[in-house]
Backbone as a ProteinNet text record, in pm:
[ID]
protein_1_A
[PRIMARY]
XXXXXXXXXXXXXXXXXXXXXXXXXXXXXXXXXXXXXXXXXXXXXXXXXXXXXXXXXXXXXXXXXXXXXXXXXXXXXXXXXXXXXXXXXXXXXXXXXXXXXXXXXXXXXXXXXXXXXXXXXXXXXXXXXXXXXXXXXXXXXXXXXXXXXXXXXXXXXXXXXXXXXXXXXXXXXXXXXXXXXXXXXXXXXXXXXXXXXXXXX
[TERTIARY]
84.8	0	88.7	97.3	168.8	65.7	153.7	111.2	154.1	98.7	119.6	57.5	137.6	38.9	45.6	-43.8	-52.7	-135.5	-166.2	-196.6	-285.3	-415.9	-535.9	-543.1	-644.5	-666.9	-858	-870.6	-1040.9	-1089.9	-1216.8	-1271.4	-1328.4	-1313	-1324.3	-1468.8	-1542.3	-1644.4	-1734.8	-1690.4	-1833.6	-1746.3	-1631	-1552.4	-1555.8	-1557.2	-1503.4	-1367.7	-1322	-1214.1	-1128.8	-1021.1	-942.2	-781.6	-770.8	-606.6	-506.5	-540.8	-462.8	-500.3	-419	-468.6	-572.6	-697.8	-761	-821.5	-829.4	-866.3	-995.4	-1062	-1235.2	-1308.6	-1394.6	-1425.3	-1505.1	-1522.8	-1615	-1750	-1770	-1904.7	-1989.2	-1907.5	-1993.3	-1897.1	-1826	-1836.6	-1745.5	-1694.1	-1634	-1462.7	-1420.3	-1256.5	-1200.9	-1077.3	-964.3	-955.5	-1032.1	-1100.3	-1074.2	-952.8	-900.5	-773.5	-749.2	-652.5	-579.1	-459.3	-384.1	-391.1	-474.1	-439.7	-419.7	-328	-280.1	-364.6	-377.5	-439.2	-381.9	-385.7	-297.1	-418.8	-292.7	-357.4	-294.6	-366.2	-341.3	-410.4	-294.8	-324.8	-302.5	-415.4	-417.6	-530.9	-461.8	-478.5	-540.9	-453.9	-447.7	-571.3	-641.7	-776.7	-685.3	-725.6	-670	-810.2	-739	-847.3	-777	-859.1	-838.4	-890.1	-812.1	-784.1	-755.3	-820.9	-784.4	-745.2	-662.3	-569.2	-583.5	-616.3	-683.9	-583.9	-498.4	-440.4	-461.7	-420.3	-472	-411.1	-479.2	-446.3	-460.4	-374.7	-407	-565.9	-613.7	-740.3	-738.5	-686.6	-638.9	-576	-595.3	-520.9	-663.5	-773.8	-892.6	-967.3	-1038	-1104.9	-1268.8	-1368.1	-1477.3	-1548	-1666.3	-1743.4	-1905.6	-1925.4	-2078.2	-2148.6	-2256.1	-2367.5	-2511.8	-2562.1	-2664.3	-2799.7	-2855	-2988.5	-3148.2	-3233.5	-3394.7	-3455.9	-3560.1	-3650.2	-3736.7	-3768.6	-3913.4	-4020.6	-4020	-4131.9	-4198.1	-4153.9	-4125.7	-4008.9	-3994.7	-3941.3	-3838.7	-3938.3	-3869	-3772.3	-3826.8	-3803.4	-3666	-3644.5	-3536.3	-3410.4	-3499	-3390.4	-3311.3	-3368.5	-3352	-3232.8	-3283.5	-3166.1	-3085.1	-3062.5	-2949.5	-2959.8	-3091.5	-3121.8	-3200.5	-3212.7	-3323	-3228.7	-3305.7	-3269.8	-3119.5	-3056.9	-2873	-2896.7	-2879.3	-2882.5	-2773.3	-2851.7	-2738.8	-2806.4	-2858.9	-2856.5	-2918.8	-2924.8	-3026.2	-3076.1	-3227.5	-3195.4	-3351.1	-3335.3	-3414.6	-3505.9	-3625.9	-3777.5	-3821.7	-3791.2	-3809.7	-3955.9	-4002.2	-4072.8	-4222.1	-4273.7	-4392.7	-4492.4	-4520.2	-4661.8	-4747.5	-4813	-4930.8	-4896.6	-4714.1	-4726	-4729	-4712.7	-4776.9	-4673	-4548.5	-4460.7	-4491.1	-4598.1	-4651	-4715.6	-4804.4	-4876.9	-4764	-4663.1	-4524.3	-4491.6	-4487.2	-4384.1	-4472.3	-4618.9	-4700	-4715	-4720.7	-4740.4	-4551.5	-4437.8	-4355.1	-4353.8	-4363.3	-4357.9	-4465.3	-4554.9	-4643	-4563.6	-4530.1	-4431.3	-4334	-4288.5	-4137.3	-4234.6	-4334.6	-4365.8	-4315	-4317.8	-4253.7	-4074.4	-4040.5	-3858.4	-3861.6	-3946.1	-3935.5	-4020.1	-3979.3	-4091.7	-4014.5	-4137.8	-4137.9	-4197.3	-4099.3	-4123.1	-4133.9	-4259.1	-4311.6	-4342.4	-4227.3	-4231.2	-4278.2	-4405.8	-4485.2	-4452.2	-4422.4	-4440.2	-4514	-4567.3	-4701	-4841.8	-4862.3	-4956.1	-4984.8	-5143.2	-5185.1	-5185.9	-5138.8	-5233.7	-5335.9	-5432	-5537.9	-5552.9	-5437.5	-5475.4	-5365.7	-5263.4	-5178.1	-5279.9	-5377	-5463.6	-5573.4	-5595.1	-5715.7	-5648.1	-5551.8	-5454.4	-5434	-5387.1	-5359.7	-5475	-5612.3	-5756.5	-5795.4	-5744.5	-5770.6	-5718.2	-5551.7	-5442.6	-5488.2	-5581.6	-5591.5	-5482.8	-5410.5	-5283.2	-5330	-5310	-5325.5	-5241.7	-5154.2	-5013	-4959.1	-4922.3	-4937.4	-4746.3	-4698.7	-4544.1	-4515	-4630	-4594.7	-4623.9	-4576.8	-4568.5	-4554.2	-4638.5	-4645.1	-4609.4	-4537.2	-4498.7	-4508.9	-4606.8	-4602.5	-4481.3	-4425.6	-4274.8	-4233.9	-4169.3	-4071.7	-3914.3	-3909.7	-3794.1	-3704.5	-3612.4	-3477	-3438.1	-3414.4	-3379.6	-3451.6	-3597.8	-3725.9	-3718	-3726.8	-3698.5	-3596.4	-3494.8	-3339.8	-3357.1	-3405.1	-3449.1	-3574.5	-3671.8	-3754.9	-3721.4	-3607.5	-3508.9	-3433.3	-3389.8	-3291.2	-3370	-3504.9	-3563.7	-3646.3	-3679.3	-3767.3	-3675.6	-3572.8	-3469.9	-3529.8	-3643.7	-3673.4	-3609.7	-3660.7	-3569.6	-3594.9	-3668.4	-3700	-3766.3	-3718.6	-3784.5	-3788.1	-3906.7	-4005.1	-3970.7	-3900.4	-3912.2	-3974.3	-4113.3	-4206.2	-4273.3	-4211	-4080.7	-3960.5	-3857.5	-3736.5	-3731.8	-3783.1	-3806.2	-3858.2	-3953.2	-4029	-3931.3	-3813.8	-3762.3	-3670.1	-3634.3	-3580.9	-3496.3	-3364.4	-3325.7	-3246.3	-3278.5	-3231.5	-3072.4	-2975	-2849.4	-2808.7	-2924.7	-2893	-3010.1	-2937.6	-3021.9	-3113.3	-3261.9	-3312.7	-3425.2	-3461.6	-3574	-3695.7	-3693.5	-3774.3	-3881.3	-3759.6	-3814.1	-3888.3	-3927.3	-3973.6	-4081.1	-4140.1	-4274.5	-4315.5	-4490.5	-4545.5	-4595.9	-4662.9	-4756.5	-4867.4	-4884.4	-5019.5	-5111.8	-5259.2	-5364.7	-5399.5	-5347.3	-5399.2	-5264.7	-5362.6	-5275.7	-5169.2	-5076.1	-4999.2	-4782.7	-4765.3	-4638.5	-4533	-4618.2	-4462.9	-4546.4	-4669.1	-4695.1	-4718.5	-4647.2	-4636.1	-4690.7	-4672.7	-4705.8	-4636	-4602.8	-4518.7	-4544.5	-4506.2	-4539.4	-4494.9
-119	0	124.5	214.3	303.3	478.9	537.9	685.5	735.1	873.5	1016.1	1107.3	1249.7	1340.9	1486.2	1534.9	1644.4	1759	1876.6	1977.7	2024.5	2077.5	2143.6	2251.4	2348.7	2441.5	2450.4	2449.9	2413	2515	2571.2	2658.5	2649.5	2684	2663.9	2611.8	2707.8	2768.2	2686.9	2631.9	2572.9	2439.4	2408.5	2256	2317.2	2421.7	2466.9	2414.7	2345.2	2336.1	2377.1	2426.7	2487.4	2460.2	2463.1	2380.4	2529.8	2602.8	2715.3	2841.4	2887.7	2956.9	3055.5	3102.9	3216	3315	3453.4	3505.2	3549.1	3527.8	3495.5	3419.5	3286.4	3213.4	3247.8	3173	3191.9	3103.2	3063.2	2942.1	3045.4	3033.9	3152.8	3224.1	3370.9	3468.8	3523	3414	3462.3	3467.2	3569.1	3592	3538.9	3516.7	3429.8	3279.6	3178.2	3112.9	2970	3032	2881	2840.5	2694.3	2622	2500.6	2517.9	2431.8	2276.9	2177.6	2032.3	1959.2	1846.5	1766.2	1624.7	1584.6	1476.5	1344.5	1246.4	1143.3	1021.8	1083.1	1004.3	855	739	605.6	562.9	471.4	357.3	211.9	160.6	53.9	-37	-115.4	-147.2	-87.7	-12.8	70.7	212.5	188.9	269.4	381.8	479.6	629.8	671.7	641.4	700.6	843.2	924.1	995.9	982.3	1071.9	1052.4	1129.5	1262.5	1340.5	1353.6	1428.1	1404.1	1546.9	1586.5	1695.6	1687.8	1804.9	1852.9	1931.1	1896.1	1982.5	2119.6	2201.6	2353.2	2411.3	2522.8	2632.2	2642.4	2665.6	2708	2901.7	2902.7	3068.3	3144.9	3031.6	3082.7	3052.7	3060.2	3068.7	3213.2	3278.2	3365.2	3344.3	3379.4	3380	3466.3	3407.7	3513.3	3517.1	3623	3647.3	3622.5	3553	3516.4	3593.9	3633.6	3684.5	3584.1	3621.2	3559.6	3591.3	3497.8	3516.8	3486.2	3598.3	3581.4	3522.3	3364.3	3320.5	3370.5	3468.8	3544.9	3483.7	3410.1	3368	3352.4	3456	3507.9	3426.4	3292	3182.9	3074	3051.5	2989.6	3074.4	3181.7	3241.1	3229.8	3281.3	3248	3094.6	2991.6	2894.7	2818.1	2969.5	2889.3	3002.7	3051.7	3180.2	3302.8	3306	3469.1	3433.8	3327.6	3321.5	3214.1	3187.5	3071.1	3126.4	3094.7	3087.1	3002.1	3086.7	3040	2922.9	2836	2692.1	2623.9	2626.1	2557	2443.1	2312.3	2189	2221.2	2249.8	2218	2121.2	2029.6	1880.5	1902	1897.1	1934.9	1817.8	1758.9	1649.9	1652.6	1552.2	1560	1428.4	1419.3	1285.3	1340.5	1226.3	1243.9	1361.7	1426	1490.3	1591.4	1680.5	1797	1891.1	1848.7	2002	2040	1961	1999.3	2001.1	1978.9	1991.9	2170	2171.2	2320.6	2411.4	2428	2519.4	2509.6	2441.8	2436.2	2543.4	2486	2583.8	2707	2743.2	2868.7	2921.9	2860.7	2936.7	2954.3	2866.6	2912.7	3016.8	3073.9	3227.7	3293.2	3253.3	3421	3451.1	3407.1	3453.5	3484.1	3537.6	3571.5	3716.6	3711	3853.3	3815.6	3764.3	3665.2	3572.4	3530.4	3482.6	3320.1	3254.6	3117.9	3014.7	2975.2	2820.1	2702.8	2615.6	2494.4	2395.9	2348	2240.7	2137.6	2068.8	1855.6	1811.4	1722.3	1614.8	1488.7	1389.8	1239.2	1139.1	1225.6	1194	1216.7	1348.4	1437.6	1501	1428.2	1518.3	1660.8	1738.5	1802.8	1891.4	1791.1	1847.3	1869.6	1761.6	1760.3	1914.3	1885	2064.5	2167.9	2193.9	2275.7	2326.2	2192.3	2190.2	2250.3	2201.3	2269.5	2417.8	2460.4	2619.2	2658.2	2675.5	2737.3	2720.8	2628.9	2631.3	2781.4	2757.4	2887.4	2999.6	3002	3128.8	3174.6	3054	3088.5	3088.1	3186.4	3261	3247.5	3177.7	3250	3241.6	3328.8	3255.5	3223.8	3231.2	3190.7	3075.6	2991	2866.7	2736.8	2689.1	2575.4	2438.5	2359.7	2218.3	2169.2	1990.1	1893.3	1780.7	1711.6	1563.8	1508.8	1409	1391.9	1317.8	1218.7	1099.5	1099.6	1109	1097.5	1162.7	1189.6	1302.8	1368.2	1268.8	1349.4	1417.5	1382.2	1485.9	1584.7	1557.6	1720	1771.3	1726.8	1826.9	1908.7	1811.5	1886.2	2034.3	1978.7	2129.1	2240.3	2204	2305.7	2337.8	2298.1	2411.2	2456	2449.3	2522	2610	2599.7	2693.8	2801	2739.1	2832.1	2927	2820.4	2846.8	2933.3	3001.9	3057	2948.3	2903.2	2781.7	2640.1	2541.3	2418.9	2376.2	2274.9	2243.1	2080.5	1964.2	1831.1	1778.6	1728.6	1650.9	1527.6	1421.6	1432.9	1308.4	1381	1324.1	1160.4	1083.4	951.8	886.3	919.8	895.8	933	997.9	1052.1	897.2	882.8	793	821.6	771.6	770.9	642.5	675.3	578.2	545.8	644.6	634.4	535.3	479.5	490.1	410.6	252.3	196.9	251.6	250.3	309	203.8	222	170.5	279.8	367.6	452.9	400.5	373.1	317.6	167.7	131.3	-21.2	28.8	104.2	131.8	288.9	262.4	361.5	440.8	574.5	634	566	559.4	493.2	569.3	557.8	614.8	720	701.6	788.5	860	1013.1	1104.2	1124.9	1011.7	1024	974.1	1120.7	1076.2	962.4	886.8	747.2	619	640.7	473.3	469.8	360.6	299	208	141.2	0.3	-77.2	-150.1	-246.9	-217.4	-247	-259.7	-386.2
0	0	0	-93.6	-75.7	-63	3.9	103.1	73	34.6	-0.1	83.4	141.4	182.3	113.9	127.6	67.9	128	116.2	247	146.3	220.5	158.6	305.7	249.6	374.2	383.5	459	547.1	624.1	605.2	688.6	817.9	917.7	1028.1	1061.9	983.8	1032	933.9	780.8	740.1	638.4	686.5	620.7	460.3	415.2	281.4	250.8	164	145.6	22.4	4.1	-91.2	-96.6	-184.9	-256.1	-212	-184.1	-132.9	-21.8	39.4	197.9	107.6	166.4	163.1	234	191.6	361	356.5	301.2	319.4	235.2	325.5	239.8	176.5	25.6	-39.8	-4	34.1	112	170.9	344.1	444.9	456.9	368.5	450.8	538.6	596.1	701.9	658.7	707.2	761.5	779.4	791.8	833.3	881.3	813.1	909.7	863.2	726.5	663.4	750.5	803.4	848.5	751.3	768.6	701.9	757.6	661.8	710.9	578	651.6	609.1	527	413.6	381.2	313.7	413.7	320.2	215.7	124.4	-30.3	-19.6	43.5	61.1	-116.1	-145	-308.5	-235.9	-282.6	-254.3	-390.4	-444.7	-582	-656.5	-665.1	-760.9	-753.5	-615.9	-627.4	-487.6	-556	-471	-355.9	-210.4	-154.7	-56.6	-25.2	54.9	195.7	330.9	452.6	483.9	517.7	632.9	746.1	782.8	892.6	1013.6	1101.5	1164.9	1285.8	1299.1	1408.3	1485.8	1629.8	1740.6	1727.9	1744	1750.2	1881.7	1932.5	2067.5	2078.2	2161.2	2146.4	2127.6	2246.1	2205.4	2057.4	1988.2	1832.9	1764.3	1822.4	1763.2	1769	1733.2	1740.4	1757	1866.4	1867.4	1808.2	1723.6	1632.4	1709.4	1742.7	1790.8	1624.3	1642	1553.1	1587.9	1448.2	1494.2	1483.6	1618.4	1632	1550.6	1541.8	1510.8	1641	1639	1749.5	1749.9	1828	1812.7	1834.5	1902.4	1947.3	2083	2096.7	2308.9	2357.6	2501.6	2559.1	2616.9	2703.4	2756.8	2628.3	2526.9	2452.9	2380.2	2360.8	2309.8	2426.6	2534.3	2698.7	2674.5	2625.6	2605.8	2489.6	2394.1	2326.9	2292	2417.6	2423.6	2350.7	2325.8	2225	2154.3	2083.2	1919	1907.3	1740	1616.8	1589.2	1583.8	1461.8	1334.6	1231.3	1122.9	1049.4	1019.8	1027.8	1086.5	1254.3	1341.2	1311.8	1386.5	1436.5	1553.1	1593.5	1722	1695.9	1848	1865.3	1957.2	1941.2	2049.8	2092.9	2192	2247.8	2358.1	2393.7	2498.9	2511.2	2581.2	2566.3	2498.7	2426.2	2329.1	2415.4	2304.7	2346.8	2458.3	2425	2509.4	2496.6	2345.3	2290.1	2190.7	2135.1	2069	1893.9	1869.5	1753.4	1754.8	1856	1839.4	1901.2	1966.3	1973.2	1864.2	1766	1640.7	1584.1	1566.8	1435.1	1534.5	1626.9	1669.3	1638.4	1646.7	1608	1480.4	1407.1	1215.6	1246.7	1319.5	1300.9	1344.8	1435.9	1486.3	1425.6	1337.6	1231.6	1113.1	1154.5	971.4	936.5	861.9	773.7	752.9	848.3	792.7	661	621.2	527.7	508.9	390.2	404.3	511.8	583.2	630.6	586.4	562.5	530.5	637.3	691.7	762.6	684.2	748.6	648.3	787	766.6	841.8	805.8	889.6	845.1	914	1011.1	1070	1045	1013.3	1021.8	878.8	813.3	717.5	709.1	561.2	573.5	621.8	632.7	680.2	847.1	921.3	1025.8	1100.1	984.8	1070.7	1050	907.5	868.9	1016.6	1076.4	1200.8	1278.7	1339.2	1449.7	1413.9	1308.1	1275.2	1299.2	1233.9	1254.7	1391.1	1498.1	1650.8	1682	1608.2	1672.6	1648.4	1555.4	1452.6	1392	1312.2	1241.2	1061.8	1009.3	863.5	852.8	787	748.9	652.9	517.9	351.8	361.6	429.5	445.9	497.2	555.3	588.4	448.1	440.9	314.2	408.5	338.6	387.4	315.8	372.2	212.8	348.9	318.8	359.6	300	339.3	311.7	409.4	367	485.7	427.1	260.6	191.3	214.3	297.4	335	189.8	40.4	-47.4	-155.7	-128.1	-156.6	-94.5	17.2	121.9	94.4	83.4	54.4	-109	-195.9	-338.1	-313	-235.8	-176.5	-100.4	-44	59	-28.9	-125.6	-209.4	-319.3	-319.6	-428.2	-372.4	-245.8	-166.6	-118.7	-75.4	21.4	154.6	230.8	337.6	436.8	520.3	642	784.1	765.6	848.9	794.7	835.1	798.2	924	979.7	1034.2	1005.3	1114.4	1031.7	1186.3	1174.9	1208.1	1155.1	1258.5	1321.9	1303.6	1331.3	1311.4	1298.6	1363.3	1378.5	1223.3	1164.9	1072.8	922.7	941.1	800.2	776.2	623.4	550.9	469.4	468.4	332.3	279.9	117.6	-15.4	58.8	77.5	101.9	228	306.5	446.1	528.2	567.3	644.5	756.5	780.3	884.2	918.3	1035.4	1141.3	1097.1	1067.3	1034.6	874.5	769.4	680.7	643	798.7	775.2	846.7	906.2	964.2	886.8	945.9	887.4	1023.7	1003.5	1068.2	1145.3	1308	1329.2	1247.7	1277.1	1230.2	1327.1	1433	1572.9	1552.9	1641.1	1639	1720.2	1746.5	1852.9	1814.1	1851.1	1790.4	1833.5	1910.7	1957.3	1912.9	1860.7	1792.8	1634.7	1595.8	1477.9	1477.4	1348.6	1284.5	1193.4	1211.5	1157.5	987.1	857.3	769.9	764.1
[MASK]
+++++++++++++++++++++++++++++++++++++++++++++++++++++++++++++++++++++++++++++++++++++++++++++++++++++++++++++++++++++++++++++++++++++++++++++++++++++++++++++++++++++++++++++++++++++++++++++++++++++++++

């Protein structure tokens, strides 16, 4: 097996990578934020793979960047996640059936209106049944977009054609993909409205 290495430079901040140092990436934006690493090019019959190689750095030879926040429009809930939404982010809404983490979601896709579209993907829930829940809220809102959807790379094709400011994935358990063994993709939706029971297919 023979080894080669060779040095690429990587953005701190969003894994951009480039064959030479630069001082603002072109991806996100940001400043100074390319690091020099090392990648060894292993051959092994004859097929070239690559292997990144990641060295420890000072921490103090880092620079912290304040990010700006979105406001959910609750008080506690922003307290919560240190100011608002960060753009990029994941964050995971956990909690037992029936506490309400379905109607927090659609009451937050209302309160960011005028920021731009939300995309709410269901893989539980018709339709019709988020439709009932919004008219309880008295939620109007022509910025929210629905897509029933379980397929991760259906949804990823609608997220780069929508270019949402928020997407909405209800819920996480239920998504699938082609690329990628899942437990998710061998069951369906119960019939009841409750997000922890399934059914076998």
């Amino acid at each position: 097996m023979a080894k080669t290495t060779k040095t690429v430079f990587v953005c701190n901040e969003c894994g951009c990578e480039s064959a030479k140092w630069m001082g603002k990436c072109p991806a996100c934006n940001s400043w100074n934020t390319f690091v020099e690493q090392k990648i060894d090019k292993i051959t092994e019959n004859g097929v070239k793979k690559l292997k990144t190689r990641n060295e420890p750095k000072l921490l103090n030879s880092y620079k912290g960047q304040d990010v700006s926040r979105t406001s959910t429009g609750f008080g506690e809930l922003d307290r919560v996640l240190g100011g608002g939404l960060v753009k990029g982010s994941l964050i995971l809404l956990g909690g037992e059936p029936g506490i309400g983490k379905s109607t927090l979601i659609l009451e937050l896709c209302d309160k960011i209106k005028g920021e731009g579209k939300v995309l709410y993907v269901s893989g539980e829930e018709s339709a019709e049944q988020i439709k009932l829940r919004a008219d309880r809220l008295k939620i109007h809102n022509d910025d929210i977009l629905f897509l029933g959807e379980t397929d991760i790379g259906v949804i990823n094709e609608q997220i780069e054609e929508i270019t949402p400011k928020l997407v909405i994935i209800d819920s996480i358990q239920t998504m699938y993909s082609d690329e990628l063994s899942s437990a998710a993709r061998k069951c369906k939706p119960s019939k009841r409205n409750n997000s922890s029971d399934y059914e076998n297919m």
